[in-house]
SEKE-764894 format. One record per residue: residue number from 1; y, x, z of N, C-alpha, C in turn. Coordinates in Angstrom, 3 decimals, padded with zeros to 6 digits, always signed. Example, Ala and Ser with C-alpha at 12.3 -4.5 7.8 and 13.67 -1.06 7.14 Angstrom:
<1,<-005.690,+013.190,+007.800>,<-004.500,+012.300,+007.800>,<-003.300,+013.200,+007.800>>
<2,<-002.250,+012.850,+007.080>,<-001.060,+013.670,+007.140>,<+000.030,+012.900,+007.870>>
# end
This chain:
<1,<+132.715,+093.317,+154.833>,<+131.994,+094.430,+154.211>,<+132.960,+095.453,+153.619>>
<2,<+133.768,+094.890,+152.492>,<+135.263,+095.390,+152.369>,<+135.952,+096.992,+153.786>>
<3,<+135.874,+096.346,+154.668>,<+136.828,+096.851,+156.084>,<+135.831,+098.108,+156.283>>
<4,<+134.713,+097.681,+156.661>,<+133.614,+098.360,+156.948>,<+133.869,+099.714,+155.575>>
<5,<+133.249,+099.543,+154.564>,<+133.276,+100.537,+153.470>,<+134.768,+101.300,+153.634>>
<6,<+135.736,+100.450,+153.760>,<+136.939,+101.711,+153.722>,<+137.010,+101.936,+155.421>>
<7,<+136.509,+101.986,+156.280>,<+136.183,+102.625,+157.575>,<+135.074,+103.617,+156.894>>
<8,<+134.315,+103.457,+156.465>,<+132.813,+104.627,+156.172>,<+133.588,+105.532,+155.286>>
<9,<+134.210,+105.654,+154.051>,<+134.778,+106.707,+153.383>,<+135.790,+107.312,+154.173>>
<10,<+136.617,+106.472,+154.935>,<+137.964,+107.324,+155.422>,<+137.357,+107.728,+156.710>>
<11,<+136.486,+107.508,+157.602>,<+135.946,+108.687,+158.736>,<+135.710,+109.604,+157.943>>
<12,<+134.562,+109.869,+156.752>,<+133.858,+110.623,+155.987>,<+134.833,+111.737,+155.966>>
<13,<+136.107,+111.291,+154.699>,<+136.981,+112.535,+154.331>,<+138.064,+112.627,+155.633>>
<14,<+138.442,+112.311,+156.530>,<+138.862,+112.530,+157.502>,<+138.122,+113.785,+158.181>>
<15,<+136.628,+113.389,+158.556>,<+136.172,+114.889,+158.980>,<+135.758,+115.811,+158.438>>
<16,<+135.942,+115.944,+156.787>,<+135.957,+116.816,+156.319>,<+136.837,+117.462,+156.011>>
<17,<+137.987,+116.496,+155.694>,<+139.194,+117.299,+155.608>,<+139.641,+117.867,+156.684>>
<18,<+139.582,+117.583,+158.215>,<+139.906,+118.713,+158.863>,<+139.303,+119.779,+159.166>>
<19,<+137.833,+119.715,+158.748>,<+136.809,+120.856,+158.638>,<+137.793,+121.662,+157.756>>
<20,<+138.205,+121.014,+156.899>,<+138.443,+122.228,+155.905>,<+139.817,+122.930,+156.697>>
<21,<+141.012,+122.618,+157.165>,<+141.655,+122.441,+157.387>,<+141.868,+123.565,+158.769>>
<22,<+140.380,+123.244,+159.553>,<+140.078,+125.099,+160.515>,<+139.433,+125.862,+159.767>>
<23,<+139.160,+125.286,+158.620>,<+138.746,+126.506,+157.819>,<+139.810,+127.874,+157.059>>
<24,<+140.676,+126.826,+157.305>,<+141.789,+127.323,+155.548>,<+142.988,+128.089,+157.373>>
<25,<+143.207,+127.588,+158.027>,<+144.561,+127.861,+158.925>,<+143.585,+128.828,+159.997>>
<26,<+142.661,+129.175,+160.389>,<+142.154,+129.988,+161.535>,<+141.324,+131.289,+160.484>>
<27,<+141.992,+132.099,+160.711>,<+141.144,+133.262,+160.297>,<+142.166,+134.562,+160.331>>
<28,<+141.547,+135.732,+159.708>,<+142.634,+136.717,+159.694>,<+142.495,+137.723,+161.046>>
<29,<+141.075,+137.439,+161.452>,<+140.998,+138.272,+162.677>,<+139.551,+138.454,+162.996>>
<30,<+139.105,+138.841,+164.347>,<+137.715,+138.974,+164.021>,<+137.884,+137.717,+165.547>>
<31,<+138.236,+137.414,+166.210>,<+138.489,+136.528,+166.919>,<+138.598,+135.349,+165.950>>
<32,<+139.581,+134.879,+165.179>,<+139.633,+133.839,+164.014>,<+138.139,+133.818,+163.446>>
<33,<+137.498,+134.531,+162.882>,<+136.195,+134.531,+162.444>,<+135.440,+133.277,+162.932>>
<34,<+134.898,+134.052,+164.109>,<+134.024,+133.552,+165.184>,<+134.457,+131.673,+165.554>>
<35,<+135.583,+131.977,+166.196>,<+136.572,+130.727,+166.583>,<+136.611,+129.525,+165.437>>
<36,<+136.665,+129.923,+163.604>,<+136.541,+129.049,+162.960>,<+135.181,+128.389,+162.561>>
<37,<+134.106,+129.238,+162.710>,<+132.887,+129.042,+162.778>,<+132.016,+127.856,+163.523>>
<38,<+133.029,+128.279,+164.906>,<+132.697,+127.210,+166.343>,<+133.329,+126.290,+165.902>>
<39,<+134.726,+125.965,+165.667>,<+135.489,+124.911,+166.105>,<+135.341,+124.000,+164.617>>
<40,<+134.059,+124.983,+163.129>,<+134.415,+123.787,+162.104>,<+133.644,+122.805,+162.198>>
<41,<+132.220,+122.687,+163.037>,<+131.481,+121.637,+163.431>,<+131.853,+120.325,+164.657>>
<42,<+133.488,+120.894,+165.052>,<+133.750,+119.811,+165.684>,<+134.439,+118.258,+165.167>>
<43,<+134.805,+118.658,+163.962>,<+135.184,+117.429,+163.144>,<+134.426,+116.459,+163.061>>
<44,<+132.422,+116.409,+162.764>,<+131.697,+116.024,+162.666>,<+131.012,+115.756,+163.780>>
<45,<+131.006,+116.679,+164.751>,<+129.836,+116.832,+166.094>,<+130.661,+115.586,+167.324>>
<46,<+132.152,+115.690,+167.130>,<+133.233,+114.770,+168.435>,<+132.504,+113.396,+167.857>>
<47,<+132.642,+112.830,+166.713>,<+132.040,+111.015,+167.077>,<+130.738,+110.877,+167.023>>
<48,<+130.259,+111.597,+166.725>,<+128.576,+111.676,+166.303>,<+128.241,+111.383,+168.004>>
<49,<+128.680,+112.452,+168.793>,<+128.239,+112.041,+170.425>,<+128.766,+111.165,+171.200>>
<50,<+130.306,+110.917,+170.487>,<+130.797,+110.128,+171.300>,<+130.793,+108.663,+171.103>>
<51,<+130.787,+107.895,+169.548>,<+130.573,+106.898,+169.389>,<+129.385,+106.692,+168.809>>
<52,<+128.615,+108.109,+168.716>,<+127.373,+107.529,+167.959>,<+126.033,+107.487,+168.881>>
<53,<+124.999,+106.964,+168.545>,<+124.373,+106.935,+169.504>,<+122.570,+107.448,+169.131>>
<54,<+122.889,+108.765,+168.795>,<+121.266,+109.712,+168.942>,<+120.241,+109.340,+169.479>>
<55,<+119.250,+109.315,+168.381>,<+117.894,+108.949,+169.731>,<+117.211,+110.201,+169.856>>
<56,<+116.757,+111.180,+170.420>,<+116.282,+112.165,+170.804>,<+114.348,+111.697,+170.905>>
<57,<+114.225,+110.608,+171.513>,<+113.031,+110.220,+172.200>,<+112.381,+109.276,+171.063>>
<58,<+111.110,+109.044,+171.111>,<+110.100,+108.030,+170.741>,<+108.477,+107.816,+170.980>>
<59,<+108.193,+106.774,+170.615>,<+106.882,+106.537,+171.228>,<+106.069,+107.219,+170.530>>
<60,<+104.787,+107.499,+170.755>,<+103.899,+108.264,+169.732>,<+102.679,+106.852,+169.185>>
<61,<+103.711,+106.703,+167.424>,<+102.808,+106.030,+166.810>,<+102.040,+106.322,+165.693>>
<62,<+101.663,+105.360,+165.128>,<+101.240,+106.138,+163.252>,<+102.806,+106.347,+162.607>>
<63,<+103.241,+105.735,+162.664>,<+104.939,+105.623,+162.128>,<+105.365,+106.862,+162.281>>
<64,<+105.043,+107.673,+163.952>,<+105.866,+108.607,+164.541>,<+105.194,+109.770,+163.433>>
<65,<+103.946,+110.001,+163.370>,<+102.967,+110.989,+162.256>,<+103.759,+111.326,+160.581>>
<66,<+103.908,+109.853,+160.448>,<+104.357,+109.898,+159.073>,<+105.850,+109.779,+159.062>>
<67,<+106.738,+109.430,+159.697>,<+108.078,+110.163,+159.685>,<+108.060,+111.868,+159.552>>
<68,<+107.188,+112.253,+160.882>,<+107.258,+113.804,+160.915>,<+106.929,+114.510,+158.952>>
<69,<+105.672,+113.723,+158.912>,<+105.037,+114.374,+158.101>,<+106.215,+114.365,+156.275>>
<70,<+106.938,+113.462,+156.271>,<+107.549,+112.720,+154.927>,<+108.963,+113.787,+155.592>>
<71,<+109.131,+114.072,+156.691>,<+110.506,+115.048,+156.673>,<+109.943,+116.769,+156.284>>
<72,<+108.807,+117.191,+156.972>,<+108.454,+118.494,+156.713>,<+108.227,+118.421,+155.261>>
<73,<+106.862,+117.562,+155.089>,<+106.447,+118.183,+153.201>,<+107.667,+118.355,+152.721>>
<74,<+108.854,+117.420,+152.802>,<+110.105,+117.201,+151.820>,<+111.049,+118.283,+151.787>>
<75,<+110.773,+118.866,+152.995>,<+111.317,+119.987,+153.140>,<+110.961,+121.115,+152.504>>
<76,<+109.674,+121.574,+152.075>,<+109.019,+122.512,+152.005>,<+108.388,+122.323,+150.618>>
<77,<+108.556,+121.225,+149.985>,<+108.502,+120.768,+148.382>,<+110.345,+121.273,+147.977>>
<78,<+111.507,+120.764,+148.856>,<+112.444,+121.485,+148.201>,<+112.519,+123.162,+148.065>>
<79,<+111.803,+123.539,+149.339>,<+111.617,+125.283,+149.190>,<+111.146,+125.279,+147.814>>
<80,<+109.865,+125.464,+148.019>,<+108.877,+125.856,+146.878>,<+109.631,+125.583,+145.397>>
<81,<+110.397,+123.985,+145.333>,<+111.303,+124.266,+143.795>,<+112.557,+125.210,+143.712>>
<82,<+112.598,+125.942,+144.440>,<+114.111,+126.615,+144.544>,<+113.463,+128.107,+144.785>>
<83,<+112.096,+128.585,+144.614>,<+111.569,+129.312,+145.305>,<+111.855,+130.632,+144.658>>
<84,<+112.668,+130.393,+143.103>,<+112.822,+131.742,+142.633>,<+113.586,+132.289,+142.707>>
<85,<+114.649,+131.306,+143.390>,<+116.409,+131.610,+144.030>,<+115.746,+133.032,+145.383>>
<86,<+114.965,+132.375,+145.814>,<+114.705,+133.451,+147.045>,<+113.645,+134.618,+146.714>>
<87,<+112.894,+134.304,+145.311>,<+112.006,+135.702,+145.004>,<+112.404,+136.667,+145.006>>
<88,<+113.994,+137.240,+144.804>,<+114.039,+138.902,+144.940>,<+113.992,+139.358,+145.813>>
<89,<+114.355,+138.254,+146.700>,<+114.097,+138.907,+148.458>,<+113.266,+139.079,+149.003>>
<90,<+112.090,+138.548,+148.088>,<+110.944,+138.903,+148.896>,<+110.448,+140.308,+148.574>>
<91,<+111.138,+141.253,+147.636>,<+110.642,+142.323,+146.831>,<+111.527,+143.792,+148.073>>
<92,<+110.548,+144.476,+148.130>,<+111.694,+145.536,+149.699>,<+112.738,+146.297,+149.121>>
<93,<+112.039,+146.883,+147.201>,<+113.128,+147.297,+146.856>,<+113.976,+146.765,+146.551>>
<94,<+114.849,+145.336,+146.645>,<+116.293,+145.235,+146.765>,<+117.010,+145.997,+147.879>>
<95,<+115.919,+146.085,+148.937>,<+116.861,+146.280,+150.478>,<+117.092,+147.943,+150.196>>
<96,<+116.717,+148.640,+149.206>,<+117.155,+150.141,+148.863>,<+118.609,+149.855,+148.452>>
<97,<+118.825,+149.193,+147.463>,<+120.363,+149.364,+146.899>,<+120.882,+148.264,+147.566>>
<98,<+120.821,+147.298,+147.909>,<+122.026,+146.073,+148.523>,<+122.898,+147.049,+149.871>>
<99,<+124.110,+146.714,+150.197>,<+124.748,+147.085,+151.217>,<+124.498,+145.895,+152.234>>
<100,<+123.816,+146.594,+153.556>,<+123.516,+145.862,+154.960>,<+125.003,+144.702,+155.117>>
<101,<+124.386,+143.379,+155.843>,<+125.941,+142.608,+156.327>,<+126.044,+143.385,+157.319>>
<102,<+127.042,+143.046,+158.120>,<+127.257,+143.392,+159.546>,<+127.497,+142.433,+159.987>>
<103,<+126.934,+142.585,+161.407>,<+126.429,+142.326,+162.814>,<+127.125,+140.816,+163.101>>
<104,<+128.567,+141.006,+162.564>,<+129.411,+139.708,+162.777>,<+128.993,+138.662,+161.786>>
<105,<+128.954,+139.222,+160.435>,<+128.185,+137.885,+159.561>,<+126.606,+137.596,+159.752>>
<106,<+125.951,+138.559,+160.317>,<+124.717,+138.038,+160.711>,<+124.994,+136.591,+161.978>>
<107,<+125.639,+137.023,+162.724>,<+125.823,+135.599,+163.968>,<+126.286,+134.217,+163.252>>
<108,<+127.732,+134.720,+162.312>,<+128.015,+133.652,+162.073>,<+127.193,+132.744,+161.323>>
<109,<+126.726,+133.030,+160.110>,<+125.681,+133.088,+159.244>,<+124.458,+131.711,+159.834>>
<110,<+123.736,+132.844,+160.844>,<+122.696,+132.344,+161.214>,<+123.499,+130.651,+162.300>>
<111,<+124.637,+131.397,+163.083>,<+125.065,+130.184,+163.600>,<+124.809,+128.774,+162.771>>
<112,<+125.922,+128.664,+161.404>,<+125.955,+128.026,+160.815>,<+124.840,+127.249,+159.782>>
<113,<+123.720,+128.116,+159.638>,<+122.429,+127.598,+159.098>,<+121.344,+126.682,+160.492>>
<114,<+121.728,+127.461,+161.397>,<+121.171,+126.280,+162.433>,<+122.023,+125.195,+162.640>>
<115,<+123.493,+125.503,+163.115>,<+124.435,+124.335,+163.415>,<+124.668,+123.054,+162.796>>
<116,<+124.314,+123.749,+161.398>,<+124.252,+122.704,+160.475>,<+123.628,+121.625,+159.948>>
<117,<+122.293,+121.980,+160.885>,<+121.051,+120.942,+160.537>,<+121.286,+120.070,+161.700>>
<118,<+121.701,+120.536,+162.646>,<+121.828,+119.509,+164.208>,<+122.815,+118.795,+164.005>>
<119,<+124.018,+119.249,+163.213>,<+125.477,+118.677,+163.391>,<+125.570,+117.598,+162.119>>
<120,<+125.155,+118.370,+161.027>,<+124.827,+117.436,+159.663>,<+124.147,+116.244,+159.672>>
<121,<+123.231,+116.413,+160.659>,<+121.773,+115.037,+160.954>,<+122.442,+114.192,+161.743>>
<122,<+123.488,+114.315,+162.656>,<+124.087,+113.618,+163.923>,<+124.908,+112.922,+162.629>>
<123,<+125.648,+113.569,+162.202>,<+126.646,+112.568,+160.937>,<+126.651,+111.783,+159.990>>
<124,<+125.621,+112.462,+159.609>,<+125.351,+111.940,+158.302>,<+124.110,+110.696,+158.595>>
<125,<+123.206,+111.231,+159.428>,<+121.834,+109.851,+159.203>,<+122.301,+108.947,+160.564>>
<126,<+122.625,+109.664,+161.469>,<+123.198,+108.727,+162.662>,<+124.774,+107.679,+162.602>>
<127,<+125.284,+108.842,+162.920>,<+126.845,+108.475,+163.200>,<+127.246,+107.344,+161.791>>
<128,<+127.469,+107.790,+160.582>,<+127.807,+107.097,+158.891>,<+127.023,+105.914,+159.546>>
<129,<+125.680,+105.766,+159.451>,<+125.228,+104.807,+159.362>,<+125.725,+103.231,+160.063>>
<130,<+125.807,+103.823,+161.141>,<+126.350,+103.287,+162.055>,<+127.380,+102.167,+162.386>>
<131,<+128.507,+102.647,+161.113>,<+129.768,+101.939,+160.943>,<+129.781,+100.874,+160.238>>
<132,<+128.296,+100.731,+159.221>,<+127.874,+099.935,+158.612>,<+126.687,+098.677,+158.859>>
<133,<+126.981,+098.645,+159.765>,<+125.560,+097.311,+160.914>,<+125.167,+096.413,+159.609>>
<134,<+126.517,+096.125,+159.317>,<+125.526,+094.678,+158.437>,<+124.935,+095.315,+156.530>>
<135,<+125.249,+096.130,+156.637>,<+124.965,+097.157,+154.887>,<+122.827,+096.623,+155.463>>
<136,<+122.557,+096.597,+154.698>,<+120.777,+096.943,+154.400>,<+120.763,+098.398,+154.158>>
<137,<+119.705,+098.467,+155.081>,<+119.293,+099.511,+155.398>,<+119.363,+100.728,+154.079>>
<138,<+118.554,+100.250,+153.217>,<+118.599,+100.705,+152.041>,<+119.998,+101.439,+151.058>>
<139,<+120.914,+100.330,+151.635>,<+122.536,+100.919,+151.123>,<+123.120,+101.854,+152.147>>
<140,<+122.609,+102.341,+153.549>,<+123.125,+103.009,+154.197>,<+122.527,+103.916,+154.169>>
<141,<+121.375,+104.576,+154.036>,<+120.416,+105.704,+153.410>,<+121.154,+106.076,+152.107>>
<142,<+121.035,+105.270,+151.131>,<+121.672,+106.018,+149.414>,<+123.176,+106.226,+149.578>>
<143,<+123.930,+105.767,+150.471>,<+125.557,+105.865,+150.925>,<+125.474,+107.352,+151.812>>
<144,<+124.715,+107.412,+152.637>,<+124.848,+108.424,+153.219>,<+124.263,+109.920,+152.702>>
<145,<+123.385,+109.333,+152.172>,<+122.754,+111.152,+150.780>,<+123.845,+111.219,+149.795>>
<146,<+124.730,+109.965,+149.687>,<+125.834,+110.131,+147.994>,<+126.892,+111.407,+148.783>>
<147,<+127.368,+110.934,+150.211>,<+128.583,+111.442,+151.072>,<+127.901,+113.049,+151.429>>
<148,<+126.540,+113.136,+151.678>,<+125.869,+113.901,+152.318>,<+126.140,+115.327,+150.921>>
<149,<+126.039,+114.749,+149.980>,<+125.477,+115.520,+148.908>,<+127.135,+115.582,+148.275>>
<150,<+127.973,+114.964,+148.250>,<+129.390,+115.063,+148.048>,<+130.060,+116.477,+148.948>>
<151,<+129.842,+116.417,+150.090>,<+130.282,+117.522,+151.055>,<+129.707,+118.371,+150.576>>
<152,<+128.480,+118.737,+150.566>,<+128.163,+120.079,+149.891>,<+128.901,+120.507,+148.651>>
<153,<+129.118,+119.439,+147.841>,<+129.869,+119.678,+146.578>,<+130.999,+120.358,+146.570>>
<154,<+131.642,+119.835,+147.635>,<+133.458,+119.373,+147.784>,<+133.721,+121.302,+148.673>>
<155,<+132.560,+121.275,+149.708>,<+132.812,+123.065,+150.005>,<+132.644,+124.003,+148.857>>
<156,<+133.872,+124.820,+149.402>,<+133.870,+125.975,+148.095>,<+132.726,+127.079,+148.555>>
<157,<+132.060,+127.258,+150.135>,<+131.226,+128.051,+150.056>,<+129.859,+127.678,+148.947>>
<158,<+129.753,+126.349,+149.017>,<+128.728,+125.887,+148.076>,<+129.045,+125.466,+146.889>>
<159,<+130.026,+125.035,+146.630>,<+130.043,+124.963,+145.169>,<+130.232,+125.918,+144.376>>
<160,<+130.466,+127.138,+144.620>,<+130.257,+128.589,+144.041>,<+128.804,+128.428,+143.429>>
<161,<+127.836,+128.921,+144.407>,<+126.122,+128.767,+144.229>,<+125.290,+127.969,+144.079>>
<162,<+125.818,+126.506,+144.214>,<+124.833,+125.510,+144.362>,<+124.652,+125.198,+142.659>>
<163,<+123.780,+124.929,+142.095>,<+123.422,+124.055,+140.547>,<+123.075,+122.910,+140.608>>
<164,<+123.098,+122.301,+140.035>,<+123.016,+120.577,+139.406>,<+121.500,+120.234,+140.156>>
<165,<+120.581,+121.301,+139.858>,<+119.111,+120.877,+140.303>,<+119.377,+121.115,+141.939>>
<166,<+120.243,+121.915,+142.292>,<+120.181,+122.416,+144.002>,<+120.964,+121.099,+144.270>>
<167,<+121.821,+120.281,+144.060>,<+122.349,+119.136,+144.268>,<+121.545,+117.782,+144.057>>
<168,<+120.716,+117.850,+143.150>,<+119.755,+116.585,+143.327>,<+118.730,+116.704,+144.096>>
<169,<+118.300,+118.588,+144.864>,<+117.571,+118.594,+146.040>,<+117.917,+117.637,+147.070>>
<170,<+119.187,+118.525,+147.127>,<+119.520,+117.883,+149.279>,<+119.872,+116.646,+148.942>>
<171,<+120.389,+115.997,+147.693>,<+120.603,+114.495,+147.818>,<+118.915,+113.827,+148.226>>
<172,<+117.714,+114.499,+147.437>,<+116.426,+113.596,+147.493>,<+116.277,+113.882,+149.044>>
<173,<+116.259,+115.552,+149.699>,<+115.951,+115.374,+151.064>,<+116.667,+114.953,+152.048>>
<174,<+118.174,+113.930,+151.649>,<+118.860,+113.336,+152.582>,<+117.844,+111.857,+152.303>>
<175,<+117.718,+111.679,+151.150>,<+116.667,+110.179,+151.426>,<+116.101,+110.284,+152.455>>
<176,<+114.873,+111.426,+152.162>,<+113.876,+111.704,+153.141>,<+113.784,+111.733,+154.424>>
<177,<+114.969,+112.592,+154.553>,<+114.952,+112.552,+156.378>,<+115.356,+111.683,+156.855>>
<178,<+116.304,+110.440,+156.112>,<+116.774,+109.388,+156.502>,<+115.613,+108.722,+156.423>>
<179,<+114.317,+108.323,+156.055>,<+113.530,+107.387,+155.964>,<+112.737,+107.935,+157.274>>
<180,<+112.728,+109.448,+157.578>,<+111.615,+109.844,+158.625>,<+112.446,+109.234,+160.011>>
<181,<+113.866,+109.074,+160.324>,<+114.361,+108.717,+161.290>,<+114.122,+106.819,+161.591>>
<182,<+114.108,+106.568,+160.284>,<+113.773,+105.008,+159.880>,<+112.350,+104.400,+160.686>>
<183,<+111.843,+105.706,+160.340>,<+109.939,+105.545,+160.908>,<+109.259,+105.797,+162.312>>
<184,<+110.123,+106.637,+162.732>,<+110.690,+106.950,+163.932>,<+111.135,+106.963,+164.965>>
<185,<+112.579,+106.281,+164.600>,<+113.530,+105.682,+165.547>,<+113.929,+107.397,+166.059>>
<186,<+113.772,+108.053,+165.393>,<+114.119,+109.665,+166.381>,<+114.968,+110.346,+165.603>>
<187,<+116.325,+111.117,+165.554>,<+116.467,+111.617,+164.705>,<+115.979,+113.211,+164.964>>
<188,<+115.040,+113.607,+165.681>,<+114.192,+114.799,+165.825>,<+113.818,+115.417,+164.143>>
<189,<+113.276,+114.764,+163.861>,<+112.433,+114.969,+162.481>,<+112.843,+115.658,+161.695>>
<190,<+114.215,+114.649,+161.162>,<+115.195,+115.064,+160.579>,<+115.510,+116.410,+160.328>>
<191,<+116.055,+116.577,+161.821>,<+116.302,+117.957,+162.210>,<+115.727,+119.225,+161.722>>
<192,<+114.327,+119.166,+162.546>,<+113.688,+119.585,+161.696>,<+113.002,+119.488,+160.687>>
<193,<+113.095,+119.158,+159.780>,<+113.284,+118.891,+158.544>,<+114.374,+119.960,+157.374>>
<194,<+115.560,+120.135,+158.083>,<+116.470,+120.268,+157.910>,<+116.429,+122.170,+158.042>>
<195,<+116.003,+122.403,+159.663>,<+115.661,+123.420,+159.782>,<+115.211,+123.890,+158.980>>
<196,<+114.104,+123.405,+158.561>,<+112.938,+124.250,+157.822>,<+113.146,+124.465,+156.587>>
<197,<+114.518,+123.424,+155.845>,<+114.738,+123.847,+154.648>,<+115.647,+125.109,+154.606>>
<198,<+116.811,+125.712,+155.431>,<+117.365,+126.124,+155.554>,<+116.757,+127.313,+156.082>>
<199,<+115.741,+127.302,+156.687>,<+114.539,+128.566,+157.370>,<+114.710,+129.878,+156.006>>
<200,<+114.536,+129.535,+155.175>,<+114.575,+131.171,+154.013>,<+116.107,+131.486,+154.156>>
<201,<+116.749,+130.777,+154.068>,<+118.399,+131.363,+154.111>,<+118.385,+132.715,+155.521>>
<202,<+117.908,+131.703,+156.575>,<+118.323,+132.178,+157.758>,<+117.038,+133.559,+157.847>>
<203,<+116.291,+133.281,+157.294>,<+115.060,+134.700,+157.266>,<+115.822,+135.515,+156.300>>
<204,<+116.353,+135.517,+155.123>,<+116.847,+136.151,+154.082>,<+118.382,+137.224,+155.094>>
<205,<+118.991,+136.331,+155.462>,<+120.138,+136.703,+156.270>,<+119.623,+138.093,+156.896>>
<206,<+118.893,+137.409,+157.667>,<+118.117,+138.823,+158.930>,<+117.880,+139.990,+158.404>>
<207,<+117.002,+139.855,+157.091>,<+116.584,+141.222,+156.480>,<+117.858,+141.364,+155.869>>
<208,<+118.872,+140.790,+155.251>,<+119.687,+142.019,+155.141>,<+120.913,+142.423,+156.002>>
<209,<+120.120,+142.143,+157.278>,<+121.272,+142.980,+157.828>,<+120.107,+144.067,+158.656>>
<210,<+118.719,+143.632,+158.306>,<+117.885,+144.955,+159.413>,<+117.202,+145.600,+158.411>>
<211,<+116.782,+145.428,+157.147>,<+115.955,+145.900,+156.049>,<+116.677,+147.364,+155.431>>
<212,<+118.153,+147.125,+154.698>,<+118.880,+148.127,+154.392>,<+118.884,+148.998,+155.337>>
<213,<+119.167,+149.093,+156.445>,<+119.269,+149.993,+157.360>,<+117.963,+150.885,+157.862>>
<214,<+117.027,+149.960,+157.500>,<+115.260,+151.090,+158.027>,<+115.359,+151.627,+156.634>>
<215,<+115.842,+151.153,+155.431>,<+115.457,+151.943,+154.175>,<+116.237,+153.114,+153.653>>
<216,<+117.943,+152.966,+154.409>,<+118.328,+153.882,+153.707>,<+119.025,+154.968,+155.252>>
<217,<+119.291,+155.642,+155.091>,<+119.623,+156.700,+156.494>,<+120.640,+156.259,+156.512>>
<218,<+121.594,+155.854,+155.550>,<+122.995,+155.726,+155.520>,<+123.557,+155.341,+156.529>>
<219,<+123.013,+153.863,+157.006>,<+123.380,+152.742,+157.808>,<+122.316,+153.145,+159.135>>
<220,<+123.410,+153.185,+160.152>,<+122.716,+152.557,+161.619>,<+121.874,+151.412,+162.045>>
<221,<+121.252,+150.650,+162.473>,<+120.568,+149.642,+163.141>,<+121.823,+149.546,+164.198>>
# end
């Protein structure tokens, strides 16, 4: 059990540390941009496919209903508590004074709010788990939301913005989606799950890079 646990932490910071690592050495260009964007989900995405083993497919049971159903609500109960983080955006006059992103952080952006739910779910509820056969089930779910919810910490894009309550979110909806894959056997759910929490980021993104621009003449479309 011993061997196992220091195999589960040292993959863990292994692929994060070289995440960080194309993060910190590739940039400085608009080629670097793009290129670090792509290549930082490969730290995580290379064993997830290669030694891990995804289930994509499942039977349609009551199980299959209530996995789906225990990943969406959970998703959409973390919206709704975080919901005032995203209220100014819902108001048009911000999009008068904010300055539009451009075109390049809209891709990357949106890249990374999708990439992240496919690549994050492969690692974290699949792949982690994995290394641990004989852990109960139970210790590989709360091991993998502790690591899950550590990475968010440990990035400086998120630990800038994230708060104490935004950190005991994604730790409760790493339970969650880990129990909907449990119910399942799919890690589909998850996914989306995942999507859908991340869905206002990636809607928020859009309008400001198309909102400023219908409001003020300044900026082109």
């Amino acid at each position: 059990m011993y061997i196992e646990l220091l195999i589960f932490i040292g993959v863990f910071l292994l692929s994060f540390y070289l995440s960080q690592l194309i993060r910190i050495k590739i940039r400085n260009s608009l080629t670097a941009d793009f290129s670090r964007h792509l290549l930082f989900f490969l730290p995580f995405l290379i064993p997830s496919i290669i030694i891990g083993e995804p289930s994509f497919s499942h039977q349609i049971t009551d199980e299959i209903w209530l996995g789906y159903g225990i990943a969406i609500l959970a998703s959409f109960v973390g919206i709704m508590l975080q919901f005032k983080d995203f209220n100014v955006y819902l108001s048009k006059d911000i999009y008068y004074i904010i300055q539009p992103i451009n075109l390049r952080r809209l891709i990357i952006s949106c890249w990374t709010l999708i990439g992240s739910a496919f690549v994050e779910e492969l690692f974290y509820r699949d792949f982690l788990p994995g290394l641990v056969p004989s852990w109960p089930v139970a210790a590989q779910i709360l091991m993998c939301s502790i690591l899950f919810t550590l990475a968010h910490f440990l990035q400086p894009s998120t630990k800038k913005t994230f708060t104490i309550k935004t950190y005991m979110i994604i730790f409760s909806l790493s339970l969650f989606w880990a129990i909907s894959i449990e119910l399942t056997g799919s890690i589909i759910p998850a996914i989306l799950g995942h999507l859908i929490y991340n869905s206002p980021n990636l809607v928020i993104t859009c309008l400001c890079y198309y909102l400023p621009r219908k409001y003020n003449s300044n900026y082109s479309i």
